[in-house]
PDBQT receptor file of N, H, CA, C and O in Angstrom, charges set to zero:
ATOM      1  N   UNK A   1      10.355 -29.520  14.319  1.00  0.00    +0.000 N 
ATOM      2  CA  UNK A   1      10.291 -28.074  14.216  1.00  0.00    +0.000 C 
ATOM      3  C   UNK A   1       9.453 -27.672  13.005  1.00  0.00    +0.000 C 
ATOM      4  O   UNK A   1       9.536 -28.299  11.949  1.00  0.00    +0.000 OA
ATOM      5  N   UNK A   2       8.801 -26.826  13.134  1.00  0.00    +0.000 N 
ATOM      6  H   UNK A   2       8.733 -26.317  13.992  1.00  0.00    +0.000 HD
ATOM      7  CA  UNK A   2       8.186 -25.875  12.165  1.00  0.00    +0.000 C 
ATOM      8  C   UNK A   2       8.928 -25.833  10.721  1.00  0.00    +0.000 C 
ATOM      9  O   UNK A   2      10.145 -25.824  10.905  1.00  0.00    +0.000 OA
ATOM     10  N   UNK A   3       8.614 -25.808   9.450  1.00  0.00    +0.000 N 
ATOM     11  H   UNK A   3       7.626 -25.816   9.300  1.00  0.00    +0.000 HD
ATOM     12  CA  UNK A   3       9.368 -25.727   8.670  1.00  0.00    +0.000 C 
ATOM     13  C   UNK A   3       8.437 -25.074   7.309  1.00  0.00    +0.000 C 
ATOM     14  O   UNK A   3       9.078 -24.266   6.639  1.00  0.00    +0.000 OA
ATOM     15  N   UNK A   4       7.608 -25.230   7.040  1.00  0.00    +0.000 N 
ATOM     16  H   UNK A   4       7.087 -25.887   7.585  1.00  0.00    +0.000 HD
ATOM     17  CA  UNK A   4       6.421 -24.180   6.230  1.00  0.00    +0.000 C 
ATOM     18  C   UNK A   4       7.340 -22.879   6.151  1.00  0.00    +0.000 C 
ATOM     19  O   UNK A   4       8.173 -22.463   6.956  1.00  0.00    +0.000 OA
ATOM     20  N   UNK A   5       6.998 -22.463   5.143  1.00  0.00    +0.000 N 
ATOM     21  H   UNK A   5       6.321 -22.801   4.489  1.00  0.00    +0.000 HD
ATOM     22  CA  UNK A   5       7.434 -20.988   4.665  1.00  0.00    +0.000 C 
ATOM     23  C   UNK A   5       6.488 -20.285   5.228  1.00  0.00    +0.000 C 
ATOM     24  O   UNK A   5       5.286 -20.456   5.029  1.00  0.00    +0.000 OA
ATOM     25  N   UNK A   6       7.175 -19.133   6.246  1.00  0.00    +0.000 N 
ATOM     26  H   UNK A   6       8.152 -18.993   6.408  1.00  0.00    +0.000 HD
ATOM     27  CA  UNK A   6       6.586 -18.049   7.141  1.00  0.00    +0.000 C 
ATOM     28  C   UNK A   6       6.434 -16.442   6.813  1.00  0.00    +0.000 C 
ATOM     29  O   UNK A   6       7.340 -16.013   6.099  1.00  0.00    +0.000 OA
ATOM     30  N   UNK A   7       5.673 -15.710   7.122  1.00  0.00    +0.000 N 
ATOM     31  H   UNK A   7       4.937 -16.059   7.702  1.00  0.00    +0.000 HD
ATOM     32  CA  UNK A   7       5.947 -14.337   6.418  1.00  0.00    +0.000 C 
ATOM     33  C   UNK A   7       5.824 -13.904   8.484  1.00  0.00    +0.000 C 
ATOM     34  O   UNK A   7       5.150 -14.488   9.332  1.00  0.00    +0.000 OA
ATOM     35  N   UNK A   8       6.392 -13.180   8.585  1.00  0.00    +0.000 N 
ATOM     36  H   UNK A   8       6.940 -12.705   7.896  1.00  0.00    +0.000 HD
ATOM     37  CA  UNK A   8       6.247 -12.913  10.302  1.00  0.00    +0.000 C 
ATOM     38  C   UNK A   8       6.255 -10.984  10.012  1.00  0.00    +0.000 C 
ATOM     39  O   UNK A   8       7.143 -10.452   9.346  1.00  0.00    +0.000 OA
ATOM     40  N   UNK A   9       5.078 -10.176  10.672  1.00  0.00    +0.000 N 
ATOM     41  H   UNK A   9       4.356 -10.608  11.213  1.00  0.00    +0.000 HD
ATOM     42  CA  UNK A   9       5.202  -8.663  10.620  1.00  0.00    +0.000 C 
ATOM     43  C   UNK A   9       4.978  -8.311  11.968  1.00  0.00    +0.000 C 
ATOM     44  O   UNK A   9       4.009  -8.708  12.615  1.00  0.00    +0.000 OA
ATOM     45  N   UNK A  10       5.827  -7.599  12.380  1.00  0.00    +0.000 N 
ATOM     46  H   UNK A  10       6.614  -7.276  11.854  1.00  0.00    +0.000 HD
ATOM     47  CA  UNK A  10       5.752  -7.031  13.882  1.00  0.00    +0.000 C 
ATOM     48  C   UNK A  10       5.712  -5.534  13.690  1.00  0.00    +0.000 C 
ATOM     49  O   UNK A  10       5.985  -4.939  12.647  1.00  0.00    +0.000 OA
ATOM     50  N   UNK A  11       5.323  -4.989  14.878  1.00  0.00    +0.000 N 
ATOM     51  H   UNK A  11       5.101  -5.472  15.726  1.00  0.00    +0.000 HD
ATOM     52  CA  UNK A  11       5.242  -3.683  14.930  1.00  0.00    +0.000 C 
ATOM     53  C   UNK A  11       6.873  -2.827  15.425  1.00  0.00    +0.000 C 
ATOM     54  O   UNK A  11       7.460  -3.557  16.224  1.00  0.00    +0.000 OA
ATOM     55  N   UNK A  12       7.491  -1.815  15.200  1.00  0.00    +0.000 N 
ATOM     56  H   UNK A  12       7.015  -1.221  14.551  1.00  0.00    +0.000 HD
ATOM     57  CA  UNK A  12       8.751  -1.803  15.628  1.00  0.00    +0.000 C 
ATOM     58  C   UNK A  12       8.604  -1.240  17.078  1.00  0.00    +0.000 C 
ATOM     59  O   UNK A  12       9.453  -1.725  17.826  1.00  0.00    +0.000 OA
ATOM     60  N   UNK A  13       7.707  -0.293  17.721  1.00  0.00    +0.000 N 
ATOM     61  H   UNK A  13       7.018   0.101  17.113  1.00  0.00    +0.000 HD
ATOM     62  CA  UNK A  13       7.127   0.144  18.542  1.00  0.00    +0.000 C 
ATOM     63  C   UNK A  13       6.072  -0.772  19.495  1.00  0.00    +0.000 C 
ATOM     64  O   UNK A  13       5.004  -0.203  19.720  1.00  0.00    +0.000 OA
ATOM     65  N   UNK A  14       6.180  -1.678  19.892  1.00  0.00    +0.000 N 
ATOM     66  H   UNK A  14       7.048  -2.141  19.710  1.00  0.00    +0.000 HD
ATOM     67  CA  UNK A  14       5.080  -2.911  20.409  1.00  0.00    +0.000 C 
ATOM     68  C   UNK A  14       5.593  -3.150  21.804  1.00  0.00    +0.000 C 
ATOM     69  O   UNK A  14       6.697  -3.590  22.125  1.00  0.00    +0.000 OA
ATOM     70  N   UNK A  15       4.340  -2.687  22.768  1.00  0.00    +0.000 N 
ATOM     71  H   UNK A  15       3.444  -2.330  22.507  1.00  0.00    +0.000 HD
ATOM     72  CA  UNK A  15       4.965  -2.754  23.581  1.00  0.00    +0.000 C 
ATOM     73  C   UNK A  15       4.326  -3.772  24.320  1.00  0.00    +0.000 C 
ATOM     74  O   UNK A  15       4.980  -4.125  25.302  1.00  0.00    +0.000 OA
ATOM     75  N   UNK A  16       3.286  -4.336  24.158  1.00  0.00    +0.000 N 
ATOM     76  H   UNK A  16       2.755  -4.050  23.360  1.00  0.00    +0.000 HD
ATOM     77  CA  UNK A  16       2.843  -5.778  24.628  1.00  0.00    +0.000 C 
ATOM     78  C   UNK A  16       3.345  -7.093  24.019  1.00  0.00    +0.000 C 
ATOM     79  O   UNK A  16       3.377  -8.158  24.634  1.00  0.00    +0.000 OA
ATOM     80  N   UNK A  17       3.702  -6.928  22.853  1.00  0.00    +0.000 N 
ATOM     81  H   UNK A  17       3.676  -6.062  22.353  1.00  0.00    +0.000 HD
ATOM     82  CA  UNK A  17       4.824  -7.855  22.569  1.00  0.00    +0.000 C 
ATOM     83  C   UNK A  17       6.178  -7.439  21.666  1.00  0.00    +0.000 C 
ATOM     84  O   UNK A  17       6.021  -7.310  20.452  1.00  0.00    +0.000 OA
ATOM     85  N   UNK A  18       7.581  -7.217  22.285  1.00  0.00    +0.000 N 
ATOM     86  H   UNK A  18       7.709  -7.322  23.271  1.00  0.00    +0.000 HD
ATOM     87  CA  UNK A  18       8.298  -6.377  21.908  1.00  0.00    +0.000 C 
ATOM     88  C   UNK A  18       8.957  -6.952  20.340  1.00  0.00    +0.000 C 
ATOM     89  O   UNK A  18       8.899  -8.092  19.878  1.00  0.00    +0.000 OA
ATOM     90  N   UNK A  19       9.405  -6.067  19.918  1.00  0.00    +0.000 N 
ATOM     91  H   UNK A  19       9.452  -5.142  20.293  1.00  0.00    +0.000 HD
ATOM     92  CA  UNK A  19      10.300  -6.478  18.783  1.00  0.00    +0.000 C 
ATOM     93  C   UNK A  19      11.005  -7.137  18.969  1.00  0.00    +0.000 C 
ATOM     94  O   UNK A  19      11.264  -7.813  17.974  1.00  0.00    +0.000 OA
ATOM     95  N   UNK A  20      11.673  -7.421  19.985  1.00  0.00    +0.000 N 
ATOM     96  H   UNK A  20      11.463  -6.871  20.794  1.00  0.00    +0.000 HD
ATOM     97  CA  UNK A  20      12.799  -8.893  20.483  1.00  0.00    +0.000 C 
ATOM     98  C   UNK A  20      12.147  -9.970  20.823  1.00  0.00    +0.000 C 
ATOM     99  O   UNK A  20      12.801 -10.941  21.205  1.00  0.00    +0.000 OA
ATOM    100  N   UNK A  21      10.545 -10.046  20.754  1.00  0.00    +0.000 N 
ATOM    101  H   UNK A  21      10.014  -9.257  20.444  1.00  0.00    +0.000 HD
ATOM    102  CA  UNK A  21       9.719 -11.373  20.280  1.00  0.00    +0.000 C 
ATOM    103  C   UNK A  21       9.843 -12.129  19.013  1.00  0.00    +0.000 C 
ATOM    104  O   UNK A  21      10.157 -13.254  18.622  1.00  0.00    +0.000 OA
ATOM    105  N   UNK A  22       9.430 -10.925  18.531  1.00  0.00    +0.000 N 
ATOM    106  H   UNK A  22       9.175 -10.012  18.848  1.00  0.00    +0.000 HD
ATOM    107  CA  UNK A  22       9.421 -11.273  16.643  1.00  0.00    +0.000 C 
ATOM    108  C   UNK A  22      10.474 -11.425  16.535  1.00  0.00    +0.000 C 
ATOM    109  O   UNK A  22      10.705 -12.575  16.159  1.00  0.00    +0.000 OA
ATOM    110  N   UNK A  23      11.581 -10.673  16.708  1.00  0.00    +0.000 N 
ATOM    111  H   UNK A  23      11.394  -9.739  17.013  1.00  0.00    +0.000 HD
ATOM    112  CA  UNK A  23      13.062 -11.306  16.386  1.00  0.00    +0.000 C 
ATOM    113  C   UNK A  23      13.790 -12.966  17.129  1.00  0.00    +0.000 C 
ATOM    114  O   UNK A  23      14.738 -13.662  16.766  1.00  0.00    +0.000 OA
ATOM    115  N   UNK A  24      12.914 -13.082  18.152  1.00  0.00    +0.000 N 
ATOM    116  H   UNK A  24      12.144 -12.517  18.446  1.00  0.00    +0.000 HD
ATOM    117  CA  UNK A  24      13.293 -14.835  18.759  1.00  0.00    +0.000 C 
ATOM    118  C   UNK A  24      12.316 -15.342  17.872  1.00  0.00    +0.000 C 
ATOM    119  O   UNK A  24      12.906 -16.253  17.291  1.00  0.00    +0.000 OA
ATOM    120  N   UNK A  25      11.057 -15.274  17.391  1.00  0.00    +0.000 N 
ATOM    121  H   UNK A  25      10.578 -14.534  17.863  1.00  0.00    +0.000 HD
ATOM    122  CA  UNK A  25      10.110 -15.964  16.651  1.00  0.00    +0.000 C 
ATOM    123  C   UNK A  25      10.815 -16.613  15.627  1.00  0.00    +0.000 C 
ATOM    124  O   UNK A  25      10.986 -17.818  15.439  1.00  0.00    +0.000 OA
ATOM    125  N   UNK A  26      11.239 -15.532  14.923  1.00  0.00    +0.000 N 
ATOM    126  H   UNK A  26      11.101 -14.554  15.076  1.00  0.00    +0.000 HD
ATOM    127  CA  UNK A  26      11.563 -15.442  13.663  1.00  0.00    +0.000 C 
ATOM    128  C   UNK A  26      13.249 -16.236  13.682  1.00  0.00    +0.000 C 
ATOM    129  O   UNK A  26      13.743 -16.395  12.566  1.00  0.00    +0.000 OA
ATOM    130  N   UNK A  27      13.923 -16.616  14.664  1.00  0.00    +0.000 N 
ATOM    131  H   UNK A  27      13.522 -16.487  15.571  1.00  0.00    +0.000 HD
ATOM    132  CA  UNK A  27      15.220 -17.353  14.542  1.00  0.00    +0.000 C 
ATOM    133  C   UNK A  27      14.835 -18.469  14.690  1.00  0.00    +0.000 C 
ATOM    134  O   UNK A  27      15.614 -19.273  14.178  1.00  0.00    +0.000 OA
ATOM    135  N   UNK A  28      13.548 -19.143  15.396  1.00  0.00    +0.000 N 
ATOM    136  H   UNK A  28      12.916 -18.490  15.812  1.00  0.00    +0.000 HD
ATOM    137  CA  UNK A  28      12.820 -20.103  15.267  1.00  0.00    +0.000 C 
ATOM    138  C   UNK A  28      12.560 -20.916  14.321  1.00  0.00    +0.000 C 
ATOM    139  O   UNK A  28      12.706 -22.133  14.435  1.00  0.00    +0.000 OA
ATOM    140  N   UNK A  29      12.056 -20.213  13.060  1.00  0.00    +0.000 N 
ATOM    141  H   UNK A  29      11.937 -19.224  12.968  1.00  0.00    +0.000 HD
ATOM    142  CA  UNK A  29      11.504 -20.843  12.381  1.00  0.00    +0.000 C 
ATOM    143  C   UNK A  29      12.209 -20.773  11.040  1.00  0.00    +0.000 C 
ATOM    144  O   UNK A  29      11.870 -19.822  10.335  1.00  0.00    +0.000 OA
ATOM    145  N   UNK A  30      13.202 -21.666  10.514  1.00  0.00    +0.000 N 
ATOM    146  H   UNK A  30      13.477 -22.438  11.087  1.00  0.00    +0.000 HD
ATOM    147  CA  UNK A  30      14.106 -21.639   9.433  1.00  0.00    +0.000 C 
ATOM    148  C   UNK A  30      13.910 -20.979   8.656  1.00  0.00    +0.000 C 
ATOM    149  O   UNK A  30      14.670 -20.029   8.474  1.00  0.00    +0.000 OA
ATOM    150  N   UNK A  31      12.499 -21.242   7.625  1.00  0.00    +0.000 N 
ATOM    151  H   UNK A  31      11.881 -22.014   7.773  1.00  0.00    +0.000 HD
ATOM    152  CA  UNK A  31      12.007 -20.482   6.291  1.00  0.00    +0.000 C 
ATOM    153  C   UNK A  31      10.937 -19.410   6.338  1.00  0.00    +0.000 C 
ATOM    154  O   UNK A  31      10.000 -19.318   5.545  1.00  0.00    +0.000 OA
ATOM    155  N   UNK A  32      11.148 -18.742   7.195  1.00  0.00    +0.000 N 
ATOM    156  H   UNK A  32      11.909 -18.816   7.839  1.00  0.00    +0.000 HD
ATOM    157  CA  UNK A  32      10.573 -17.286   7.438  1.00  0.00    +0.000 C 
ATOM    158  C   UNK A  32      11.557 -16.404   7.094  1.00  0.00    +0.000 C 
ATOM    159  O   UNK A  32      12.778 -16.558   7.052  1.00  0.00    +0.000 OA
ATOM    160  N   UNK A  33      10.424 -14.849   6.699  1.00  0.00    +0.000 N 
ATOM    161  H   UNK A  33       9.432 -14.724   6.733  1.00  0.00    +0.000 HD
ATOM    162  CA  UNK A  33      10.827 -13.884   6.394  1.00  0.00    +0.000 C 
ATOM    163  C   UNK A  33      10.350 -12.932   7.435  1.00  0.00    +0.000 C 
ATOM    164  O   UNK A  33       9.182 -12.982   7.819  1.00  0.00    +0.000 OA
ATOM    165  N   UNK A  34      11.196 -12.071   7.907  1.00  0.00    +0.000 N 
ATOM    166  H   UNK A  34      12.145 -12.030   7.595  1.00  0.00    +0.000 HD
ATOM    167  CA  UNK A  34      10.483 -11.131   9.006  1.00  0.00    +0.000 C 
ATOM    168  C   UNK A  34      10.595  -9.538   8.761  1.00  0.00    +0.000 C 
ATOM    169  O   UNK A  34      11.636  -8.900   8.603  1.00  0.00    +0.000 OA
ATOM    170  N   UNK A  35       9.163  -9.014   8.768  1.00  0.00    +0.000 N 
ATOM    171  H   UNK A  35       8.318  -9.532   8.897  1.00  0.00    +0.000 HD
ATOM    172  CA  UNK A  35       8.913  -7.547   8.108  1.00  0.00    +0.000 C 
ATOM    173  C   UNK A  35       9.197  -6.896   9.912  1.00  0.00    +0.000 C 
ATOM    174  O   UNK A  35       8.540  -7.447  10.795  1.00  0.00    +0.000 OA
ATOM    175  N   UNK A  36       9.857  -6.123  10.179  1.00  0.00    +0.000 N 
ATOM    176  H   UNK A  36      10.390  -5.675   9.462  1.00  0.00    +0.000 HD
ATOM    177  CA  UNK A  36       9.361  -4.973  11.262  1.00  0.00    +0.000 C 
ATOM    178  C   UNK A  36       8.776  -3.732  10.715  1.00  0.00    +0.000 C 
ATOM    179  O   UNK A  36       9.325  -2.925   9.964  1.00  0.00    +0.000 OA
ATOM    180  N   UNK A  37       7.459  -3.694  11.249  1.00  0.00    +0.000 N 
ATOM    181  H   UNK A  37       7.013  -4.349  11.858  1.00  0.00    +0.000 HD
ATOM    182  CA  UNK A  37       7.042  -2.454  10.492  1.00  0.00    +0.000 C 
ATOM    183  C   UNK A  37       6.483  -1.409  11.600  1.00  0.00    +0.000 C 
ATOM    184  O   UNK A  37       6.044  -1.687  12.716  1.00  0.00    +0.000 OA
ATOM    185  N   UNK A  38       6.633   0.030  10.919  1.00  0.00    +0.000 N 
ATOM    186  H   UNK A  38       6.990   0.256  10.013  1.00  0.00    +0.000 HD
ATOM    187  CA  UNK A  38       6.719   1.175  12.252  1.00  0.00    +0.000 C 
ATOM    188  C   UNK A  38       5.001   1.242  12.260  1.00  0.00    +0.000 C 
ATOM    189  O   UNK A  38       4.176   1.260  11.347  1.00  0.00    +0.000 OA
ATOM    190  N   UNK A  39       4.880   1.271  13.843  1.00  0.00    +0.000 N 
ATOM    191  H   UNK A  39       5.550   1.256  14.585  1.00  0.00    +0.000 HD
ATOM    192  CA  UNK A  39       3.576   1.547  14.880  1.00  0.00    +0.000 C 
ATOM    193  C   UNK A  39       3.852   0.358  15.691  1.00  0.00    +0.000 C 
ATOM    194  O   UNK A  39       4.856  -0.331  15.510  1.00  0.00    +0.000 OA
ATOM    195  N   UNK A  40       2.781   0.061  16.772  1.00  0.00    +0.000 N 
ATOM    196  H   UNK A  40       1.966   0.620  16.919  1.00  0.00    +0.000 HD
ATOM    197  CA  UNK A  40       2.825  -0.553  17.690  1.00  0.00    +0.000 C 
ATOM    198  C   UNK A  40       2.157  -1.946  17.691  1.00  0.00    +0.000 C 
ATOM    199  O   UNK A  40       2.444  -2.481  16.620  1.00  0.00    +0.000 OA
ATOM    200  N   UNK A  41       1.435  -2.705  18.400  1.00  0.00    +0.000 N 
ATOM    201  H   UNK A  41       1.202  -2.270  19.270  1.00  0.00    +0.000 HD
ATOM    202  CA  UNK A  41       0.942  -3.984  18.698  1.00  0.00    +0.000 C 
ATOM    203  C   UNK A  41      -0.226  -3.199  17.222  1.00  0.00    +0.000 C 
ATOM    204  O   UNK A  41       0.167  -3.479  16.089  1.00  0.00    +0.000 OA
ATOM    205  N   UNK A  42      -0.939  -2.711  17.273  1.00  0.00    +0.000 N 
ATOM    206  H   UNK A  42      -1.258  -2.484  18.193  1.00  0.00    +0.000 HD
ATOM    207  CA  UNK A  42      -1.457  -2.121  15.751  1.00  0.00    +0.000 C 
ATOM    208  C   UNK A  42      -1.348  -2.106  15.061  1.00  0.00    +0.000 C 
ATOM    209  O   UNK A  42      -2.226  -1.847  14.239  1.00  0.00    +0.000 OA
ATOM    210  N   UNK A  43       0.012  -2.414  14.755  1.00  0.00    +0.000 N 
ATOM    211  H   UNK A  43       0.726  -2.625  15.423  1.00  0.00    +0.000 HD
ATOM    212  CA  UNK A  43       0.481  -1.197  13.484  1.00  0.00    +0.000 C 
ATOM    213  C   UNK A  43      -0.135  -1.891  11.941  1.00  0.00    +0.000 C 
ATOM    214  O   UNK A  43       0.231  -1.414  10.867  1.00  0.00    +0.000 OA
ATOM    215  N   UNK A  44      -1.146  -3.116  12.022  1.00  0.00    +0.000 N 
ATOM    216  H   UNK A  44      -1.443  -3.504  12.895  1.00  0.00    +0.000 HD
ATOM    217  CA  UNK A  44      -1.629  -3.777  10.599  1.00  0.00    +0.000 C 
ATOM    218  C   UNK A  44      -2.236  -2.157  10.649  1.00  0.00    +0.000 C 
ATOM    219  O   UNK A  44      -1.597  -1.319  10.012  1.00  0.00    +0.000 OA
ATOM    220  N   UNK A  45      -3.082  -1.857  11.168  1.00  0.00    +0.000 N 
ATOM    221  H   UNK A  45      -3.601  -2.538  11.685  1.00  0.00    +0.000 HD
ATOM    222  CA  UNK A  45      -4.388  -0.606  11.072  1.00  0.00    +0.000 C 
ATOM    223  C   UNK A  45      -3.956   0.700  10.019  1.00  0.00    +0.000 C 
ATOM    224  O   UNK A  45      -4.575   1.659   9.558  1.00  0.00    +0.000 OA
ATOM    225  N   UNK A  46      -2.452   0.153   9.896  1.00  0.00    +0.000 N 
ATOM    226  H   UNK A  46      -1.949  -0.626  10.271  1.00  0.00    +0.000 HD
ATOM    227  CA  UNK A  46      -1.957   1.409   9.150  1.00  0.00    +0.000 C 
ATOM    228  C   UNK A  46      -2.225   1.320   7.718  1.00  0.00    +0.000 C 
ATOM    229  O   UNK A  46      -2.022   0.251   7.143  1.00  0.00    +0.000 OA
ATOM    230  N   UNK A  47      -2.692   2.411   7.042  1.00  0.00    +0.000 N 
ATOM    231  H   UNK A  47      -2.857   3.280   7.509  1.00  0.00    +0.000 HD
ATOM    232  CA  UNK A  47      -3.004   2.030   5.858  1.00  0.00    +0.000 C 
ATOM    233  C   UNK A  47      -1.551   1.738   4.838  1.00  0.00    +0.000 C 
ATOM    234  O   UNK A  47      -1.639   0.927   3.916  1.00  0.00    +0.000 OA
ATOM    235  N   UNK A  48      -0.580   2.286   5.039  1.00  0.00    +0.000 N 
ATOM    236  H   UNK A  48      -0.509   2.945   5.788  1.00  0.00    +0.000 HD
ATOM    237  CA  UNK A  48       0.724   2.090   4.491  1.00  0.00    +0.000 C 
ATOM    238  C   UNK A  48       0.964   0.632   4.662  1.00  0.00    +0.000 C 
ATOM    239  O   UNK A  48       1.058  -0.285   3.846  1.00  0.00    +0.000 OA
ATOM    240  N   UNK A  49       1.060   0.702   6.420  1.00  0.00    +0.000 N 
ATOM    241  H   UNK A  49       0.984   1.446   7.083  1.00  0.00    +0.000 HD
ATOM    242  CA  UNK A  49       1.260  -1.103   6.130  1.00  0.00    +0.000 C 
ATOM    243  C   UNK A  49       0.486  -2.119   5.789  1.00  0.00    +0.000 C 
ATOM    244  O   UNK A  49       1.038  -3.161   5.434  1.00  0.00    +0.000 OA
ATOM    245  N   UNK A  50      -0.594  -2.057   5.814  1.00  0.00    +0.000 N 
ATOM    246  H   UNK A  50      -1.042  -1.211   6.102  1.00  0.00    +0.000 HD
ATOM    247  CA  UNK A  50      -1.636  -2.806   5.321  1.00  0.00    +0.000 C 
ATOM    248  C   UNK A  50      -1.491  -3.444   4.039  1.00  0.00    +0.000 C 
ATOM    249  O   UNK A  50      -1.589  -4.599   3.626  1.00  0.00    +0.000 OA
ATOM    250  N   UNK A  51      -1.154  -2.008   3.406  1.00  0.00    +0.000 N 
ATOM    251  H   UNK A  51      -1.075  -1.069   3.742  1.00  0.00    +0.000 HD
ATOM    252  CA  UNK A  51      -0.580  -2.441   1.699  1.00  0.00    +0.000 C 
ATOM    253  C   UNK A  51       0.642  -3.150   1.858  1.00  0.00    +0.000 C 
ATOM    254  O   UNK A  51       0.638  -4.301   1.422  1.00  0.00    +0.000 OA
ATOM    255  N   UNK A  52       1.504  -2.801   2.291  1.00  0.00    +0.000 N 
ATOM    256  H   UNK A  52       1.507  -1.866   2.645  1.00  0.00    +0.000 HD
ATOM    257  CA  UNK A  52       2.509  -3.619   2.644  1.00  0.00    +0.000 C 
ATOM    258  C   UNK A  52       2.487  -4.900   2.439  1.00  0.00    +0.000 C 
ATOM    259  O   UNK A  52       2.898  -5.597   1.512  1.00  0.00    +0.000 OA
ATOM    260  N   UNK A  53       1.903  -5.149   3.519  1.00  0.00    +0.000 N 
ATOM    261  H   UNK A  53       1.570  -4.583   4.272  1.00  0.00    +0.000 HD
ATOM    262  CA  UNK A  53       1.454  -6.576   4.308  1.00  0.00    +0.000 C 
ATOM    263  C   UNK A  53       0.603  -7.060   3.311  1.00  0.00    +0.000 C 
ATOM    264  O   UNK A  53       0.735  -8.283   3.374  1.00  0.00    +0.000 OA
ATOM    265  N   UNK A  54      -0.341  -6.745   2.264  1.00  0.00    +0.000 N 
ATOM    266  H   UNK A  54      -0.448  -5.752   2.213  1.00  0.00    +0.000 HD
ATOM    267  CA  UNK A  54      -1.366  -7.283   1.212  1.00  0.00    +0.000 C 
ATOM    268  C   UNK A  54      -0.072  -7.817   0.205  1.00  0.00    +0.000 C 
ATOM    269  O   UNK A  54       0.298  -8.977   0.026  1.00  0.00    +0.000 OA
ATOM    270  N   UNK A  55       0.502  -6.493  -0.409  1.00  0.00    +0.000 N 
ATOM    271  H   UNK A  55       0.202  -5.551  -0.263  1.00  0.00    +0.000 HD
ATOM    272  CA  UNK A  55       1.333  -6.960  -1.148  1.00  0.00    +0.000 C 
ATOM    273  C   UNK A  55       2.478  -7.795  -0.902  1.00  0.00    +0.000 C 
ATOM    274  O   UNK A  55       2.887  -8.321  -1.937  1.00  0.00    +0.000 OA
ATOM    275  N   UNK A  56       3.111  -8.079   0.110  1.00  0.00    +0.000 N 
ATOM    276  H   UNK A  56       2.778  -7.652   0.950  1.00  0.00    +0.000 HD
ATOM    277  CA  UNK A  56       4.196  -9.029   0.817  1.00  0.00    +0.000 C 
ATOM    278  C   UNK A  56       3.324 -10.708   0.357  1.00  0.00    +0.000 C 
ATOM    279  O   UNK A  56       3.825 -11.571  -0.364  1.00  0.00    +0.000 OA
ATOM    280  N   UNK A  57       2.447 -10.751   0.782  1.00  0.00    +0.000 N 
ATOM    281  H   UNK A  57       2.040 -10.050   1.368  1.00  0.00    +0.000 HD
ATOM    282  CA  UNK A  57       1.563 -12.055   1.244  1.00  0.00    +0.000 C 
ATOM    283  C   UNK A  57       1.142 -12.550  -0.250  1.00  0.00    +0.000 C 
ATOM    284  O   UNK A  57       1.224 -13.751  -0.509  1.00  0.00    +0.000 OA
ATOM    285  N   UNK A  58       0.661 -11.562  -1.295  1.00  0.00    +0.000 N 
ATOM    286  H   UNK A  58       0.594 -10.587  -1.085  1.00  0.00    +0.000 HD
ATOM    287  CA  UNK A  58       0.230 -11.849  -2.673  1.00  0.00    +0.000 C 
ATOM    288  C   UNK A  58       1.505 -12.398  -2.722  1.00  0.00    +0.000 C 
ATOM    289  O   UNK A  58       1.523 -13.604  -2.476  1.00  0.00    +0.000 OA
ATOM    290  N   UNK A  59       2.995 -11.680  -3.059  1.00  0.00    +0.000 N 
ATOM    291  H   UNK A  59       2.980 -10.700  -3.259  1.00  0.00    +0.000 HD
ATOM    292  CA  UNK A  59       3.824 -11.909  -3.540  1.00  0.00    +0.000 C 
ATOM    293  C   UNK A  59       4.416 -13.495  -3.242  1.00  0.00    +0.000 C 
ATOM    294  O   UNK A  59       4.599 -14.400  -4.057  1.00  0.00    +0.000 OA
ATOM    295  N   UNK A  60       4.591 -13.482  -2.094  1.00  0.00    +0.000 N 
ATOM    296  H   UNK A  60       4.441 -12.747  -1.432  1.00  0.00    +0.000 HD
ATOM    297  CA  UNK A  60       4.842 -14.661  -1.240  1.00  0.00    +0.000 C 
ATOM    298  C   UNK A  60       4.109 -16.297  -1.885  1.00  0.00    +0.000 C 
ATOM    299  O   UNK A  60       4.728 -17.274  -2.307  1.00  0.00    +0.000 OA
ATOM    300  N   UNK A  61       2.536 -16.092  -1.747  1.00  0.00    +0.000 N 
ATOM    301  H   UNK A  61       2.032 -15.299  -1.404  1.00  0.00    +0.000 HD
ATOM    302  CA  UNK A  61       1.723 -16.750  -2.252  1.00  0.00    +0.000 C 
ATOM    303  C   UNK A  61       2.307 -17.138  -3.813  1.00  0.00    +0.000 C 
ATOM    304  O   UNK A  61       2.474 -18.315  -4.133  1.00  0.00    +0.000 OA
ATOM    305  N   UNK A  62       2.502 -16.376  -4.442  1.00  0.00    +0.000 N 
ATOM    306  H   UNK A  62       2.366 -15.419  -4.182  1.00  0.00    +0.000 HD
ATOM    307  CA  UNK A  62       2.516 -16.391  -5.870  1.00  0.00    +0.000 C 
ATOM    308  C   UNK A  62       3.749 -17.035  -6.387  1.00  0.00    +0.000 C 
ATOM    309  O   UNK A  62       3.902 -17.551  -7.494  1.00  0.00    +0.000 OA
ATOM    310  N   UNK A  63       4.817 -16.900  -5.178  1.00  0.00    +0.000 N 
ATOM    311  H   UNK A  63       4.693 -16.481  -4.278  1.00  0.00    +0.000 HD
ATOM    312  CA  UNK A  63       6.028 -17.779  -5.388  1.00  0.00    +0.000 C 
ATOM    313  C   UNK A  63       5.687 -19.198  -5.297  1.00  0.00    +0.000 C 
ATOM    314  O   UNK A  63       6.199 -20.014  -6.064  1.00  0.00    +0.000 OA
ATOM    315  N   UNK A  64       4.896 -19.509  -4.451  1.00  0.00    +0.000 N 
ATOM    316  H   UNK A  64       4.480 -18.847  -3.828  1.00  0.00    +0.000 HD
ATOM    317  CA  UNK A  64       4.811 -20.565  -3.325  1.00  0.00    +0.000 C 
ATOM    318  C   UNK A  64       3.789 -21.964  -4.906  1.00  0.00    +0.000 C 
ATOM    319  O   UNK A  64       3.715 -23.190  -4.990  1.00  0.00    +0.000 OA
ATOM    320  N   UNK A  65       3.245 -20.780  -5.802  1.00  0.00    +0.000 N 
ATOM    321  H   UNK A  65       3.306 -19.784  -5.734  1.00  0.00    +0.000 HD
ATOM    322  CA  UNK A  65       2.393 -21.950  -6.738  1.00  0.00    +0.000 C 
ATOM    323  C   UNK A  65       2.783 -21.490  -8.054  1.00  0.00    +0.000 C 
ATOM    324  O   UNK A  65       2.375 -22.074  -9.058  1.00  0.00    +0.000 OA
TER     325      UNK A  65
């Protein structure tokens, strides 16, 4: 099984792949963290989440070394 430290962001609104994807994904994979964030199969495009998602991933990274 997968075991790498995961950052997983779904859209909460996704309707080509639903939020009860990301939520089976994410029971999958032991050392993941899972963001739901509001908009759809899109929702990186958002500038809110974008930052989000920049700052999640720096942070993450920065643990990781």
């Amino acid at each position: 099984s997968y075991r790498s430290k995961t950052v997983i962001f779904w859209g909460k609104s996704d309707t080509a792949t639903p939020l009860k994807s990301g939520e089976l994904i994410h029971s999958y994979i032991k050392n993941s963290s899972f963001y739901p964030l509001e908009g759809d199969h899109y929702f990186f495009t958002k500038p809110k989440n974008k930052k989000f998602i920049e700052e999640t991933i720096r942070r993450q990274t920065n643990e990781l070394f």
